[in-house]
C-alpha positions as a Markdown table, in Angstrom:
| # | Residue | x | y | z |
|---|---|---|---|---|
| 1 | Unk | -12.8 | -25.6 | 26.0 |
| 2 | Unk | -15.3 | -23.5 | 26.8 |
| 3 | Unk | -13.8 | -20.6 | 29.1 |
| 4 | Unk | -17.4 | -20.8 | 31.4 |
| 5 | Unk | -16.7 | -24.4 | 31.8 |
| 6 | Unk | -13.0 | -24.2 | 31.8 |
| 7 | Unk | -13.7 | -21.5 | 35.2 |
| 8 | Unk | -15.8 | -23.8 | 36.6 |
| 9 | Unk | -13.3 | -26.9 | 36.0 |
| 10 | Unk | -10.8 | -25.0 | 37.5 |
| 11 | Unk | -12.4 | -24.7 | 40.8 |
| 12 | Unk | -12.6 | -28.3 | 40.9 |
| 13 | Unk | -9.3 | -29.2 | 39.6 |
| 14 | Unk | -8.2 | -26.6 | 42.8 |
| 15 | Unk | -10.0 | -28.1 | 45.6 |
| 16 | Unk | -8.2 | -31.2 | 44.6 |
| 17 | Unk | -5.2 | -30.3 | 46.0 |
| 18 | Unk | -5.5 | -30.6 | 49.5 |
| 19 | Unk | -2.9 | -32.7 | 51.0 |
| 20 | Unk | -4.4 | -36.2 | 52.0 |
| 21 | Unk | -2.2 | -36.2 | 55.1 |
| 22 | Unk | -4.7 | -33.2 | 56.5 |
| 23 | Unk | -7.3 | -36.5 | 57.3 |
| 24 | Unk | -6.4 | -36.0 | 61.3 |
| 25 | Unk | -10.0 | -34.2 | 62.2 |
| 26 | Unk | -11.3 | -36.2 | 59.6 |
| 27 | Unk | -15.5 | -35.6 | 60.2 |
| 28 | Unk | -17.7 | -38.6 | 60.8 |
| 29 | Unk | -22.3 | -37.7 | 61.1 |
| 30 | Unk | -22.6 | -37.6 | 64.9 |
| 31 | Unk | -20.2 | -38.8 | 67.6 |
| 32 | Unk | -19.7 | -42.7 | 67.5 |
| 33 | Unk | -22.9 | -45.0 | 68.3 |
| 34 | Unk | -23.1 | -45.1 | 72.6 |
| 35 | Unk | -20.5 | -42.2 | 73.0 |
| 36 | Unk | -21.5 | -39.3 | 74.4 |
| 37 | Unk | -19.0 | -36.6 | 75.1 |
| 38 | Unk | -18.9 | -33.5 | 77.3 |
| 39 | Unk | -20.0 | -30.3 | 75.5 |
| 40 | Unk | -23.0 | -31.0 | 72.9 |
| 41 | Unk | -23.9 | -29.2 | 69.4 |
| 42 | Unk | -27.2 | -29.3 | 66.9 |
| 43 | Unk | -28.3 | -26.9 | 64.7 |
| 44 | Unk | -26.2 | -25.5 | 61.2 |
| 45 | Unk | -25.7 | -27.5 | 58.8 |
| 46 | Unk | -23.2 | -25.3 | 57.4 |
| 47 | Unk | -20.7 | -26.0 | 60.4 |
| 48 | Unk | -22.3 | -29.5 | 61.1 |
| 49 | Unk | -19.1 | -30.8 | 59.7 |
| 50 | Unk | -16.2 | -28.9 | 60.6 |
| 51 | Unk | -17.9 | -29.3 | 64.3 |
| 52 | Unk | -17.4 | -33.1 | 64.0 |
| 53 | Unk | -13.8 | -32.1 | 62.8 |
| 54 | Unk | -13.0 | -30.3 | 66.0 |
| 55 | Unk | -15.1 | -32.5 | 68.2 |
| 56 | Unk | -12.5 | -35.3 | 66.5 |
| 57 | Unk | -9.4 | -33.0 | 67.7 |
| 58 | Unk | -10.3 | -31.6 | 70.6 |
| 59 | Unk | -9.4 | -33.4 | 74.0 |
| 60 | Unk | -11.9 | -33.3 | 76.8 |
| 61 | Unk | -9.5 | -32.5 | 80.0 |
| 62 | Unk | -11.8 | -34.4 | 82.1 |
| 63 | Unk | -13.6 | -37.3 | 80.4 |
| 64 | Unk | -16.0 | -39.0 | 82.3 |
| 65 | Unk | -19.0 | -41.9 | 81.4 |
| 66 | Unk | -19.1 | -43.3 | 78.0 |
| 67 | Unk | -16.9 | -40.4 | 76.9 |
| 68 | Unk | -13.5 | -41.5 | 74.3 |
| 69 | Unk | -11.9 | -38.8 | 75.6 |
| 70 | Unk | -13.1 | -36.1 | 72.9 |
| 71 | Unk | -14.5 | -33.0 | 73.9 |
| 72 | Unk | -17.8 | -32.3 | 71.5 |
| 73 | Unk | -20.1 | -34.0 | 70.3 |
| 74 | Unk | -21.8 | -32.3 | 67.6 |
| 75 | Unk | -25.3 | -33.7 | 65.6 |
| 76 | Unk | -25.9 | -33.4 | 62.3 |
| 77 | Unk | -28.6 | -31.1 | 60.8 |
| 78 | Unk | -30.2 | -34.2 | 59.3 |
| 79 | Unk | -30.5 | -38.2 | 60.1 |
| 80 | Unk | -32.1 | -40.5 | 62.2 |
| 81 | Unk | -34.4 | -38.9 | 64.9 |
| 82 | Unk | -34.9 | -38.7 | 68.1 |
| 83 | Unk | -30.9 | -38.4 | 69.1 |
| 84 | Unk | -29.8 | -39.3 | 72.6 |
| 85 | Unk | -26.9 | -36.7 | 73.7 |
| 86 | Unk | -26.0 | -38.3 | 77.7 |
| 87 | Unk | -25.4 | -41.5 | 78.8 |
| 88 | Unk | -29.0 | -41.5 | 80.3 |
| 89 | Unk | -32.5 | -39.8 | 79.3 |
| 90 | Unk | -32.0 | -36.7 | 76.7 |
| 91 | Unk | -33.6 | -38.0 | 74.0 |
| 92 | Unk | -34.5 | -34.6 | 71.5 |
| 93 | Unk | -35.9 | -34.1 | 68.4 |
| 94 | Unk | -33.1 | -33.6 | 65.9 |
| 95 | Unk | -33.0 | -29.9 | 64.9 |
| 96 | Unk | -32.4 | -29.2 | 61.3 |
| 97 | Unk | -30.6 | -25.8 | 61.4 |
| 98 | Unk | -29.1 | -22.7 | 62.5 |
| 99 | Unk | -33.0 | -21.4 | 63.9 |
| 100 | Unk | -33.8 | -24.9 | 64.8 |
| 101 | Unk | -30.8 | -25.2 | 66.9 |
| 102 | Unk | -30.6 | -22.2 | 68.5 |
| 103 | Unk | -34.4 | -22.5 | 70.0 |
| 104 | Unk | -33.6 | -26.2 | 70.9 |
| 105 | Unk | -30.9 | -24.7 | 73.2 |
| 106 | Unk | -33.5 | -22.2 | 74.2 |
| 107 | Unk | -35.9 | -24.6 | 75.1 |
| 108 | Unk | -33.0 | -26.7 | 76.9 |
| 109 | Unk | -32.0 | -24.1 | 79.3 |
| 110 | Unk | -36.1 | -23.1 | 80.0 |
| 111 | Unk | -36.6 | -26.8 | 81.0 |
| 112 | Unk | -33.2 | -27.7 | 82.9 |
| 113 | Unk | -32.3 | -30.5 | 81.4 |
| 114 | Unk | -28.8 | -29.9 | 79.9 |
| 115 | Unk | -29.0 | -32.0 | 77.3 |
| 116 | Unk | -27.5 | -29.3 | 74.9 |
| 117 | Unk | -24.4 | -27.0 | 75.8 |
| 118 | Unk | -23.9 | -24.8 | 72.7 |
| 119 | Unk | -26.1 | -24.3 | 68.9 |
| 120 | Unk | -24.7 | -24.1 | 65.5 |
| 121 | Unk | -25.7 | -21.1 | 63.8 |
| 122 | Unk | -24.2 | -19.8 | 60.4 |
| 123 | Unk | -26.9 | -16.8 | 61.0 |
| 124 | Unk | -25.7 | -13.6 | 63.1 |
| 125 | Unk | -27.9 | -12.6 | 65.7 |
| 126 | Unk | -30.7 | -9.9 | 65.2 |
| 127 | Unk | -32.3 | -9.7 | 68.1 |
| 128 | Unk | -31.8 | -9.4 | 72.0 |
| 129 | Unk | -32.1 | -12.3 | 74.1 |
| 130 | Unk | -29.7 | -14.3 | 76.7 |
| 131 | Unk | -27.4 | -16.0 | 74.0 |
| 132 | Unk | -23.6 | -15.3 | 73.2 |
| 133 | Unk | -23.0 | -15.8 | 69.8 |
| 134 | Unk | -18.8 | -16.2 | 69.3 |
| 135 | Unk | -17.6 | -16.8 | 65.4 |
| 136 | Unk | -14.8 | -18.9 | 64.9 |
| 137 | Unk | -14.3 | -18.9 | 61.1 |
| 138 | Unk | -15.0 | -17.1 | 58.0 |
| 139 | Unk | -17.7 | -18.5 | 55.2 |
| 140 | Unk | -18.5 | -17.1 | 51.7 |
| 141 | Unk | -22.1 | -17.8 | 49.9 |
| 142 | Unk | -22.5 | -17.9 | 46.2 |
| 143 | Unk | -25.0 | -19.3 | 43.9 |
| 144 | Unk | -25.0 | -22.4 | 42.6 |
| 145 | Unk | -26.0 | -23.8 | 39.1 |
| 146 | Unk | -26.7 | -27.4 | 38.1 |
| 147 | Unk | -23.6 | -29.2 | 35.8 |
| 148 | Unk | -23.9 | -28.4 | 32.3 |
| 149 | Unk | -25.8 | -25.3 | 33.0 |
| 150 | Unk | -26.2 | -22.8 | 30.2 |
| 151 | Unk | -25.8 | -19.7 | 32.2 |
| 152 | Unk | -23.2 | -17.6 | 32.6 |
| 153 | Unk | -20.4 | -18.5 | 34.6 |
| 154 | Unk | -20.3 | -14.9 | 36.7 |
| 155 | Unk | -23.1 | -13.0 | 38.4 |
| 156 | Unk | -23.5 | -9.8 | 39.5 |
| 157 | Unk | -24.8 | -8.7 | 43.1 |
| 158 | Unk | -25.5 | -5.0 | 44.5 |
| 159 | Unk | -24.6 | -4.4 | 48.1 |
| 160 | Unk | -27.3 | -2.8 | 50.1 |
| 161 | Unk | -29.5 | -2.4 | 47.4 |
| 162 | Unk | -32.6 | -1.3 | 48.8 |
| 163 | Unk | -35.4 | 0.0 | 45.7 |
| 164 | Unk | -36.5 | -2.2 | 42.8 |
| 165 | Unk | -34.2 | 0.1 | 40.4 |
| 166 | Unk | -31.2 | -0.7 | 42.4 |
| 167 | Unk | -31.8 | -4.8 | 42.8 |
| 168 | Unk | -32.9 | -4.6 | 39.2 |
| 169 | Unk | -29.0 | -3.5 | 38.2 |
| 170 | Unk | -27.6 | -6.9 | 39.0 |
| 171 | Unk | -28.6 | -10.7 | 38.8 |
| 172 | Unk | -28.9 | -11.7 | 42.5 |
| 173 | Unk | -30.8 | -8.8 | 43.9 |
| 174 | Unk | -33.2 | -9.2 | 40.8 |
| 175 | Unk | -34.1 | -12.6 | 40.6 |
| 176 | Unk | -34.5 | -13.0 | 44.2 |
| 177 | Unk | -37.0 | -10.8 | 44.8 |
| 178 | Unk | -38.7 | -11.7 | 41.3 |
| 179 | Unk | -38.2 | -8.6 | 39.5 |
| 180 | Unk | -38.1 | -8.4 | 35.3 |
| 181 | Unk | -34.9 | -6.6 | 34.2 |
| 182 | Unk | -36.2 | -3.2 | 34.4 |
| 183 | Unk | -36.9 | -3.3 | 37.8 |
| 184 | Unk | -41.1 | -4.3 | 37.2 |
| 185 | Unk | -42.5 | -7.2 | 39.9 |
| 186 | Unk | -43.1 | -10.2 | 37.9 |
| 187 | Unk | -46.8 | -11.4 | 38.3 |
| 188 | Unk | -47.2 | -14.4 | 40.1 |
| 189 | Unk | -46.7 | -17.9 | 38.3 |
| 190 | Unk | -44.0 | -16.0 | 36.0 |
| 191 | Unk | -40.1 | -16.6 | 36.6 |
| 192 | Unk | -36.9 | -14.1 | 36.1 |
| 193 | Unk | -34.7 | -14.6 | 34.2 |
| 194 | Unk | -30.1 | -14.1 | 33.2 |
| 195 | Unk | -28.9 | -13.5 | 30.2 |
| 196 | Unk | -32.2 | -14.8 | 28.5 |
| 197 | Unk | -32.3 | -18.2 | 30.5 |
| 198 | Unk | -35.2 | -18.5 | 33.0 |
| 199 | Unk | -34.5 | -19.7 | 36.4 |
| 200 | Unk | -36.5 | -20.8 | 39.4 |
| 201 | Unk | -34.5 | -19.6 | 42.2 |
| 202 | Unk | -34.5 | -21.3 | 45.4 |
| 203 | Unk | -33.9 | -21.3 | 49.1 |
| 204 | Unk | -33.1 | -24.2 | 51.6 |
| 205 | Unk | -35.6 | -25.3 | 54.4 |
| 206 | Unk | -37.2 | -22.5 | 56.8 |
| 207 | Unk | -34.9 | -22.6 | 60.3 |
| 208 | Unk | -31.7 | -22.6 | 57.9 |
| 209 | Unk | -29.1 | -20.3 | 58.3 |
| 210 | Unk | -28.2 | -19.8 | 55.1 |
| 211 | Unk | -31.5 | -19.2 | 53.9 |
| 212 | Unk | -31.7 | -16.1 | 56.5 |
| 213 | Unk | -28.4 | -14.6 | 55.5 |
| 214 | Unk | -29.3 | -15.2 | 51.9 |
| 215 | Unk | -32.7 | -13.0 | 52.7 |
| 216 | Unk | -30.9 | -10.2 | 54.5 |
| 217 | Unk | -28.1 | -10.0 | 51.7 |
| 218 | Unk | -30.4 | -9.6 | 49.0 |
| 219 | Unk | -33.5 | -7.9 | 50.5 |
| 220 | Unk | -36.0 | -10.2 | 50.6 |
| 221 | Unk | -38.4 | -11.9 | 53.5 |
| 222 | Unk | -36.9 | -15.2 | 53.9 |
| 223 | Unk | -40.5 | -16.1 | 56.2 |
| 224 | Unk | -42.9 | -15.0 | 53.3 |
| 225 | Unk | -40.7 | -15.8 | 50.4 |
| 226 | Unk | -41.6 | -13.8 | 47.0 |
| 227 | Unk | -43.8 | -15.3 | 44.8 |
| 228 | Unk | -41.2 | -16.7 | 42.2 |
| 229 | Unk | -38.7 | -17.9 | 45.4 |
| 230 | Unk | -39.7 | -21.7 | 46.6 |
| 231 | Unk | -38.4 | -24.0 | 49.3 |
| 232 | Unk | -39.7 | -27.3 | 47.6 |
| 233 | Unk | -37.7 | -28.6 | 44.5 |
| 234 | Unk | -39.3 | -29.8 | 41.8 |
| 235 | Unk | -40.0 | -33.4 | 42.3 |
| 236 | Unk | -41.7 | -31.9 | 45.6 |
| 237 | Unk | -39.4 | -32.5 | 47.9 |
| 238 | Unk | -38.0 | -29.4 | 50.6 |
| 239 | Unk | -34.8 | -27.8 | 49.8 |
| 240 | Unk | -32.2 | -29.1 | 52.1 |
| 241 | Unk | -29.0 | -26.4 | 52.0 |
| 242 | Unk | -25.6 | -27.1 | 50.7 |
| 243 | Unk | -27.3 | -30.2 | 48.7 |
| 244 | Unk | -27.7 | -30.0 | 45.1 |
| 245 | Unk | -30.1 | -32.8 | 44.2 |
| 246 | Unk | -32.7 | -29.7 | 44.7 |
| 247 | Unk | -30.9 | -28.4 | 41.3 |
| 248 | Unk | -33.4 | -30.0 | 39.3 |
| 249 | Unk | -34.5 | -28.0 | 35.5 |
| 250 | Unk | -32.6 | -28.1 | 33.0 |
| 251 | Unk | -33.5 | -26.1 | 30.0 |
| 252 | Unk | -33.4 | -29.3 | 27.5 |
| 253 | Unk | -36.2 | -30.6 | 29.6 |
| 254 | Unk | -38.2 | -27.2 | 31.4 |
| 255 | Unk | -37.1 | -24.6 | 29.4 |
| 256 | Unk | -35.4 | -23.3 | 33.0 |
| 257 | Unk | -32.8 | -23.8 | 35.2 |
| 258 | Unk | -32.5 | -24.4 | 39.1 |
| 259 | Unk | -30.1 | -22.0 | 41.2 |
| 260 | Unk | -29.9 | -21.7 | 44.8 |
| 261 | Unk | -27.8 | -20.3 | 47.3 |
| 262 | Unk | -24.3 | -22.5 | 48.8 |
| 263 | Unk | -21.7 | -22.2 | 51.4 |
| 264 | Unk | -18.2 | -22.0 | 49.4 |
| 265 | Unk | -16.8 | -23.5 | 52.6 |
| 266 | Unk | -19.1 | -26.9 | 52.7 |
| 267 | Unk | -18.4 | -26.9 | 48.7 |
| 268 | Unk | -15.0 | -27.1 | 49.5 |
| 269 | Unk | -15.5 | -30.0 | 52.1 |
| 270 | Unk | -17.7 | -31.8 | 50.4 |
| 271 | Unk | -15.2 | -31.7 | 47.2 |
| 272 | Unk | -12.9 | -33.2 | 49.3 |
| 273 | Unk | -14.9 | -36.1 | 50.9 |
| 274 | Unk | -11.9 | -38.6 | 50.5 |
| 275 | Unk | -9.7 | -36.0 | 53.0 |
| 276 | Unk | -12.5 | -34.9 | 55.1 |
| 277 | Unk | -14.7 | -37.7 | 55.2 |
| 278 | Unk | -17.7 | -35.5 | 54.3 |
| 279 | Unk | -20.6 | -36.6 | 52.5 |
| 280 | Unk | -20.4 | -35.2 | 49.3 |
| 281 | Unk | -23.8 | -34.1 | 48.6 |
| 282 | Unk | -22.9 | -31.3 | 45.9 |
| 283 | Unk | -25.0 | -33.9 | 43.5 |
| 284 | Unk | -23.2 | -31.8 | 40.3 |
| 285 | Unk | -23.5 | -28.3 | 42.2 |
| 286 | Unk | -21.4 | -26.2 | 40.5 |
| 287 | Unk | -20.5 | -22.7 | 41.9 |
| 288 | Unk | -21.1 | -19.4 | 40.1 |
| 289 | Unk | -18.4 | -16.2 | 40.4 |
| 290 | Unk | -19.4 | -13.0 | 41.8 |
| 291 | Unk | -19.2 | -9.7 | 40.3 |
| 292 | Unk | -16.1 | -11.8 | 38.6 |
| 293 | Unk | -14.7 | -12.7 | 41.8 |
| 294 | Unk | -13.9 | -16.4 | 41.9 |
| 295 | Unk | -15.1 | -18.2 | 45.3 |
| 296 | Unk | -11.9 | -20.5 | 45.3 |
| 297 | Unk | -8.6 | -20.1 | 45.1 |
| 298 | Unk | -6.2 | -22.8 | 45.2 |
| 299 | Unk | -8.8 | -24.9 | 46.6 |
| 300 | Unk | -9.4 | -22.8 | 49.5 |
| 301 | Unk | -12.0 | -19.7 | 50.1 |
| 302 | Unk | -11.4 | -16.6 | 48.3 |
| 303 | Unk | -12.1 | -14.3 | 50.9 |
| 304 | Unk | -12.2 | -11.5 | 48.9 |
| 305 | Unk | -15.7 | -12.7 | 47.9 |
| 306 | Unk | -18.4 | -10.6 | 47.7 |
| 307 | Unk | -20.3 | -12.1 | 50.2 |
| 308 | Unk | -19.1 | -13.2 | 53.5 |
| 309 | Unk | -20.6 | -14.0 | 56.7 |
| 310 | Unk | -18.9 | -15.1 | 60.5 |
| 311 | Unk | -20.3 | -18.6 | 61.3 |
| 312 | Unk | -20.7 | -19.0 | 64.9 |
| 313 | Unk | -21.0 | -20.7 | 68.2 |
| 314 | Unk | -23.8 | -20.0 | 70.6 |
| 315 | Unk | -23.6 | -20.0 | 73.9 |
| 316 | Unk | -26.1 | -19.1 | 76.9 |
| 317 | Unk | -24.7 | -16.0 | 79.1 |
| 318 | Unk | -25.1 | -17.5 | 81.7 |
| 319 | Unk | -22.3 | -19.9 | 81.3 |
| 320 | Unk | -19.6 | -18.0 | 79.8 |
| 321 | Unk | -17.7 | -17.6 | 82.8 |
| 322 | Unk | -17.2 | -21.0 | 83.3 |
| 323 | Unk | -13.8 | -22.0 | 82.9 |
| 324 | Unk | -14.3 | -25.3 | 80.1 |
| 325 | Unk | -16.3 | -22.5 | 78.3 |
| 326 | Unk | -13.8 | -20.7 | 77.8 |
| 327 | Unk | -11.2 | -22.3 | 77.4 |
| 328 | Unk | -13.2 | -24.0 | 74.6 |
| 329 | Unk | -14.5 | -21.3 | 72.6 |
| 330 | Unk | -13.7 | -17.6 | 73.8 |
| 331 | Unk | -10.3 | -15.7 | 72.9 |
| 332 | Unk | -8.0 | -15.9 | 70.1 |
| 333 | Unk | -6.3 | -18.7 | 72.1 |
| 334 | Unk | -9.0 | -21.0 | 72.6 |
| 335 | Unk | -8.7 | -24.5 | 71.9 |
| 336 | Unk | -11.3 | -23.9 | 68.6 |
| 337 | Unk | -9.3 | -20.6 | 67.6 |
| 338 | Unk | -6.4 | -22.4 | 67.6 |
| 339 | Unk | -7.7 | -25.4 | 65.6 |
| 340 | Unk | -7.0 | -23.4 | 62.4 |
| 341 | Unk | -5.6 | -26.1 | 60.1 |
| 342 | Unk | -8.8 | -28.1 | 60.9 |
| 343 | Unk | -11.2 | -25.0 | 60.4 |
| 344 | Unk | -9.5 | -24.5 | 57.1 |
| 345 | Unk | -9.4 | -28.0 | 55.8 |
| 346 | Unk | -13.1 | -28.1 | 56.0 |
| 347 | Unk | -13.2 | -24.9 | 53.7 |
| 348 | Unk | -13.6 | -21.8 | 56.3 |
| 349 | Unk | -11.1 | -19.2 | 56.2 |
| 350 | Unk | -9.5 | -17.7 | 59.2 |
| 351 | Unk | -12.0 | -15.0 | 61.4 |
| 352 | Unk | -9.5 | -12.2 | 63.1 |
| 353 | Unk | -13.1 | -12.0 | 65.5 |
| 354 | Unk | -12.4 | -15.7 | 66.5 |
| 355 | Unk | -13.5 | -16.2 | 70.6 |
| 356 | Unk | -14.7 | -12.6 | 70.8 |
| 357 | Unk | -17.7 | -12.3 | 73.1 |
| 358 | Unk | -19.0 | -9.0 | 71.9 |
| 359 | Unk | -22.3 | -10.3 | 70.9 |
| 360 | Unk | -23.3 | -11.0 | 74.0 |
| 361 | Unk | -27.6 | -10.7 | 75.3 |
| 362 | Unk | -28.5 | -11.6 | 71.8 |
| 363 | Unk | -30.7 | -14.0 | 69.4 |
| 364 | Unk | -32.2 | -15.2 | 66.6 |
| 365 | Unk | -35.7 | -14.1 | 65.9 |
C-alpha cells in the first residue's frame, strides 16, 4: 500500500475502536420534539454535538414544565428554522455558529426574554464586552483533503509567521493567504499550489468559529478573505464547517484539489456515528498530518498537534454567581468538567483550564 494512504487508513482503522458500550450520552440534533429543558445552547457547530451529549447526561436538579429531567438543551448550528426553546413564546432564528450564537445571546439578554442561557463558541474571545467565556475541552484543527487526494499526506505550518517570507516557508501559511512558493502574492483568479498540485483552499460560513481561529492561526482576514480563499464550494453552495461535501475538485476532473480547514475532534465523532449517534457528514474528508504530527492516536486527539484551541461555553457576567451556573459549568468540579468520558467520546481531549472563569468582561467582535 501506499504509505500516504496507508497514514491515512490508519486513522480510520483507529477511530474504530471506541468501545460501543460508550453510547450512554449518545447525541441526538436538538432536544426531543415538545421538550424543553432548563439551561439553553445555539451557536458552534464544532461543540453542537458533544453539547447534546452532555445535555443527554446531565440531570436537571429541579425539572419543571415539559422538561424529561435533562438539564440542556442545546440546538444545532443547522436545521429547521425558527426553533422554539420554552414551553411558551421564544421562537428565534436558528444561529449558525460560534459568532452567530454568541450575538443571539447578546441580543437575548438586551431584549429580556431569556430564551437563551449560554452560546457555543469554538472561537476565544478578542474583545471586551459582558460575556464569560469558560472552556471545557481541548480541540485540534487540521486540514482536510478529499478521498483519493493526490497530495501529500503531511503539511507543514509556521507558528506566528507574520511576513510573506516567513508564511511562504510552509504549506498552510502560504496557501492561505495565496502566496506563490517564493513568498510573491498570487494575482487574482490564480490558485497556490503543494507539492505541484493546485488547490482552492477554503473556509466554512462567515459567523463560524472555526473559520476565525483558522484566520488568526494563519494570518489572514477571515472578514475580507484573500483573493484565492472562498466560502462557496464549487457547485455554489456556502461552505458549511466540519462537512466535506464542500471537498469538491479533484484533479482528474479540475486539474485541482479542494482543502479546507476541520475540527479533529468532530472527525472523530462523526467517524464514530454508530457510538455517538452523530451525523457523519465527513462525505470522504480525510485528514492531513501537521508538520508530521498525526491528529489521531488510537482513535482519540493527538494533542500534541500543532494546532490547538479551548472550545468554550459563554456565559453573561451577570449570571455567574448564580448557583445552577455554577454548579453547571465553572470549576474543575462542575458537572461538565466532570463529564470527561463524554467530552472524550465525542473526540475533545481533556482542558486542565476546564470551569475557569478568567475570561471574564469579554467578546467576540
Amino acid at each position: 500500500m501506499n504509505v500516504k494512504f496507508a497514514k491515512r487508513a490508519a486513522i480510520i482503522v483507529g477511530t474504530a475502536s471506541l468501545s460501543v458500550a460508550m453510547v450512554a450520552g449518545a447525541a441526538q440534533a436538538d432536544p426531543p420534539a415538545g421538550v424543553h429543558r432548563t439551561l439553553v445552547a445555539v451557536g458552534s457547530d464544532t461543540t453542537q454535538d458533544v453539547l447534546n451529549g452532555l445535555g443527554n447526561t446531565i440531570a436537571d436538579p429541579n425539572p419543571t414544565g415539559t422538561s424529561d429531567g435533562n438539564l440542556i438543551a442545546s440546538y444545532d448550528a443547522t436545521g429547521t428554522t425558527p426553533i422554539q426553546t420554552r414551553d411558551s413564546g421564544c421562537s428565534i432564528a436558528r444561529p449558525d455558529g460560534s459568532g452567530a450564537g454568541v450575538n443571539a445571546l447578546k441580543a437575548d439578554i438586551a431584549a429580556g426574554t431569556h430564551c437563551i442561557d449560554f452560546a457555543r463558541s469554538s472561537s476565544a474571545p478578542n474583545a471586551t464586552g459582558s460575556l464569560t467565556f469558560i472552556p471545557f475541552a481541548l480541540d485540534g484543527v487540521t486540514l482536510a483533503v478529499g478521498t483519493g487526494s493526490t497530495l501529500p499526506a503531511n503539511v507543514t505550518y509556521t507558528a506566528g509567521a507574520t511576513t510573506n517570507a516567513a508564511k511562504a516557508a510552509s504549506d498552510l501559511n502560504r496557501v492561505y493567504n495565496c502566496l506563490d512558493t517564493a513568498g510573491n502574492p498570487l494575482p487574482a483568479g490564480t490558485f497556490p499550489t503543494i507539492n505541484g498540485i493546485t488547490v482552492h483552499p477554503l473556509v466554512p460560513q462567515a459567523g463560524s468559529g472555526t473559520r476565525k481561529f483558522w484566520a488568526s492561526t494563519l494570518g489572514f482576514n477571515a472578514t475580507t478573505l484573500p483573493s484565492c480563499v472562498s466560502d462557496v464550494a464549487k457547485n455554489g453552495a456556502a461552505v458549511q464547517e466540519h462537512n466535506g461535501n464542500a471537498l469538491q475538485r479533484t484533479v482528474a476532473v479540475d486539474h485541482a484539489e479542494d482543502i479546507m480547514p476541520f475540527s479533529i475532534a468532530q472527525w472523530i465523532a462523526q467517524s464514530n456515528h454508530a457510538t455517538t449517534g452523530v451525523t457523519d457528514r465527513r462525505n470522504g474528508a480525510v485528514l492531513e498530518n501537521v508538520n508530521s504530527v498525526a491528529p489521531t492516536t488510537s482513535g482519540k486527539l493527538n494533542t500534541s498537534f500543532p494546532i490547538t484551541r479551548e472550545v468554550y461555553n459563554v456565559i453573561p457576567d451577570s449570571r455567574i454567581n448564580e448557583t445552577l451556573i455554577k454548579n453547571t459549568f465553572e470549576t474543575s468540579t462542575s458537572k461538565i468538567c466532570k463529564a470527561t468520558s463524554v467530552i472524550n467520546l465525542y473526540g475533545f481531549g481533556t482542558d486542565t483550564n476546564c470551569g475557569s472563569i478568567a475570561l471574564s468582561s469579554r467578546d467576540l467582535v
